[in-house]
C-alpha positions as CSV (number, residue, x, y, z in Angstrom):
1,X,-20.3,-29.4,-57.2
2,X,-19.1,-33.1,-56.4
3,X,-16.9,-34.9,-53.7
4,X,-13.3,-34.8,-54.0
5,X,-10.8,-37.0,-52.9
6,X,-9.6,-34.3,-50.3
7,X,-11.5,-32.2,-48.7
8,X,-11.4,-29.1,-45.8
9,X,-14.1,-28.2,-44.2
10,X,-15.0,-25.4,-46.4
11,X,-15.4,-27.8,-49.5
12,X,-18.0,-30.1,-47.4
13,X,-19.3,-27.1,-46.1
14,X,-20.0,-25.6,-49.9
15,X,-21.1,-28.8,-51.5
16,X,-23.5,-29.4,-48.7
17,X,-24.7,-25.7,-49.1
18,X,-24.7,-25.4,-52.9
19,X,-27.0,-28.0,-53.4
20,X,-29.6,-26.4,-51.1
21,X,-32.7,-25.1,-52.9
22,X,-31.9,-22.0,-54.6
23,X,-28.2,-21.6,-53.8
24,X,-26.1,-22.4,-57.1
25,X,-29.3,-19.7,-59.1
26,X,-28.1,-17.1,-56.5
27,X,-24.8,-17.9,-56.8
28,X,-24.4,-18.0,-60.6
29,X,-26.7,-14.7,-60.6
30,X,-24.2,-12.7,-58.2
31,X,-21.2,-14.3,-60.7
32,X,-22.9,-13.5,-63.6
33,X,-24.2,-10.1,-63.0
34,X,-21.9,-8.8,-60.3
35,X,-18.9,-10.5,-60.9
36,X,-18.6,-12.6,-57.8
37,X,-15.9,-15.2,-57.2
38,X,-18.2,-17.7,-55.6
39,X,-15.7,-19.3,-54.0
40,X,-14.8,-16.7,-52.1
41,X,-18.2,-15.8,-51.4
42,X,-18.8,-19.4,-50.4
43,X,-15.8,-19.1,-48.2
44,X,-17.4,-15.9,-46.3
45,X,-20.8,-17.2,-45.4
46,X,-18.5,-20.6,-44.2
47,X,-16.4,-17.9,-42.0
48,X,-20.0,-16.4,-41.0
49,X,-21.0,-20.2,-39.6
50,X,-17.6,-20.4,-37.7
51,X,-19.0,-16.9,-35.8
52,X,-16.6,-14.7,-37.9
53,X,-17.2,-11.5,-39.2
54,X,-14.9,-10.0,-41.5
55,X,-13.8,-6.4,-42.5
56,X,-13.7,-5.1,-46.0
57,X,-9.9,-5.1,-46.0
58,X,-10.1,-8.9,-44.6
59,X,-12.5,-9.8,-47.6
60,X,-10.0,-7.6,-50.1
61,X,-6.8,-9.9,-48.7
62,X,-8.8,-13.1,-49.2
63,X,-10.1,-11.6,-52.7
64,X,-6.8,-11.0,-53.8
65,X,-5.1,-13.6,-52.6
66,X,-7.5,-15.7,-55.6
67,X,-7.3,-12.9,-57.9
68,X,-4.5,-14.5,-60.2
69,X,-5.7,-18.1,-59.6
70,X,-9.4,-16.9,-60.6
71,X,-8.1,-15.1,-63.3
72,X,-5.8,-17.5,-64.3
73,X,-7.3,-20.6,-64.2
74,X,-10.4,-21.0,-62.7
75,X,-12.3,-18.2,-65.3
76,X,-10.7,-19.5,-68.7
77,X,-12.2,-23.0,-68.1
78,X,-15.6,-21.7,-67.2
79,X,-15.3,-19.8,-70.7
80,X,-14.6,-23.0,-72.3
81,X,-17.2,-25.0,-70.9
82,X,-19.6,-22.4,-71.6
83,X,-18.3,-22.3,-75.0
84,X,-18.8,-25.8,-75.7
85,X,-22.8,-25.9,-75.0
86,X,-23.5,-24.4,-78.3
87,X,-20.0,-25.8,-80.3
88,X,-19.8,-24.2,-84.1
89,X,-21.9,-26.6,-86.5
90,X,-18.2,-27.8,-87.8
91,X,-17.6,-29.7,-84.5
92,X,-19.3,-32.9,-83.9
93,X,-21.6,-31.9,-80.9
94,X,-20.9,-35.2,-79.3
95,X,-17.5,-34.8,-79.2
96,X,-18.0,-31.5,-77.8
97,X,-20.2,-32.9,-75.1
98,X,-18.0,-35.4,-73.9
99,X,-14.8,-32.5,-73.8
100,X,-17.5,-30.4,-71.8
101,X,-17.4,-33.3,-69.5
102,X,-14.0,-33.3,-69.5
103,X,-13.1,-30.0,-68.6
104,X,-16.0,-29.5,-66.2
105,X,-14.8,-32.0,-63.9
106,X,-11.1,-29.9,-64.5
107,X,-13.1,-26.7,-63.6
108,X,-14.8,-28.5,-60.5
109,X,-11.3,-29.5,-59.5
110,X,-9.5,-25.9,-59.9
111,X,-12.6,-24.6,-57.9
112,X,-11.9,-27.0,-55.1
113,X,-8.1,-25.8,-55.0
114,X,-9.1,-22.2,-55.1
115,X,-11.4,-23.3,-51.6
116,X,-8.7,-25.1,-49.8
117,X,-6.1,-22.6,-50.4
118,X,-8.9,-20.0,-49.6
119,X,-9.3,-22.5,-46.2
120,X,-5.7,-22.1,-45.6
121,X,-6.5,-18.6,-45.1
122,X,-8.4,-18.8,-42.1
123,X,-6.2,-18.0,-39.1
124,X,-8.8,-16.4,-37.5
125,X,-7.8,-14.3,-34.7
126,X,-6.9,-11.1,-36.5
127,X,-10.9,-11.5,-37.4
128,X,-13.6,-9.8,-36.0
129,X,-16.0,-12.3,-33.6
130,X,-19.7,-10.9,-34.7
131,X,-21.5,-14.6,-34.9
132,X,-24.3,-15.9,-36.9
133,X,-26.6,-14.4,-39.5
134,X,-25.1,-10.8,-38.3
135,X,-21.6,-12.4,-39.4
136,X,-22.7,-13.4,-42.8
137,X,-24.7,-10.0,-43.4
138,X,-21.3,-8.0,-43.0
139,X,-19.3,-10.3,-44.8
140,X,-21.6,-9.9,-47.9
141,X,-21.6,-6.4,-47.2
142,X,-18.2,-6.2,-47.1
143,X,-17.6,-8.3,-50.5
144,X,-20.1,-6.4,-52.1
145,X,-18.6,-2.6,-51.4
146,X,-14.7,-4.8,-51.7
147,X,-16.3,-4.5,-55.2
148,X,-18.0,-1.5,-55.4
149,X,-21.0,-3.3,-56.2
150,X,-25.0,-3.4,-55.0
151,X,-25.6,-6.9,-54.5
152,X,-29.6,-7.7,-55.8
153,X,-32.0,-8.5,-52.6
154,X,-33.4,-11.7,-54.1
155,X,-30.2,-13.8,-54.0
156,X,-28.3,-12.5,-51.0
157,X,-31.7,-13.4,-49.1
158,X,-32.3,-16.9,-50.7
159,X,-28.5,-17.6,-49.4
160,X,-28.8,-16.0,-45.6
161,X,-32.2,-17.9,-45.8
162,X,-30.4,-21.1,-46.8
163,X,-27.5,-20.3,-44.4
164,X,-30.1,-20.1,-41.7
165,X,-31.5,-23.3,-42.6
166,X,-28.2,-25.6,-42.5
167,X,-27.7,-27.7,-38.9
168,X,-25.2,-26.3,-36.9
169,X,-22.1,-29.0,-36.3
């Protein structure tokens, strides 16, 4: 993740957090192997700082609210970019490269849409007021059974330990 011309908050918030020691692995793992958006878990550790705790039914409005947008957009360019580390041997792999380039910085940018309309969201006061660590436990909680998955140990701790770690503002 890089700096944007705009940004909430919530984007300064997740580039200053993503590139804390272990964060993007964790992330990328919960993606990959639990199908994660992790913008929108992004956006509930960043509701957890702001002493919010949110319900599953919260976390399944804010989860749909992306759905079409992740689907959409944000999940087709990942495929591509993916795609284009290993192109077939009839595509010059330099060319390749520099359309990676190309459509990771387009990826970056439809991530950073997906977390300021995900910031837009945040009218608070319909949302529970549990603060802290407790606050980011229950949201991941509640993301995790919003998608009737078990979220691995290892990287929900290296991101509450990480969450822990970050200055409060």
């Amino acid at each position: 993740m890089t700096g944007t011309l705009t940004s909430s908050p919530f984007w300064t918030f997740s580039l200053r957090f993503y590139r804390l020691d272990g964060v993007a692995p964790a992330c990328l793992a919960l993606q990959d192997e639990r199908g994660v958006d992790v913008n929108v878990l992004l956006f509930l550790l960043f509701i957890a700082t702001q002493g919010r705790g949110l319900t599953q039914a919260d976390v399944a409005e804010i989860d749909a609210a992306m759905e079409d947008w992740r689907r959409e957009a944000v999940v087709p360019l990942r495929a591509v970019r993916r795609f284009l580390r290993a192109p077939p041997a009839a595509i010059d792999a330099a060319q390749a490269a520099a359309l990676r380039e190309r459509i990771k910085a387009v990826e970056l940018e439809a991530e950073r849409l997906e977390q300021e309309a995900l910031y837009a969201l945040r009218p608070m006061a319909d949302w529970g007021q549990a603060g802290g660590k407790a606050a980011a436990v229950d949201n991941v909680a509640a993301y995790a059974a919003h998608l009737q998955v078990s979220f691995p140990p290892a990287p929900i701790q290296v991101l509450l330990d990480r969450l822990a770690s970050l200055p409060t503002t």
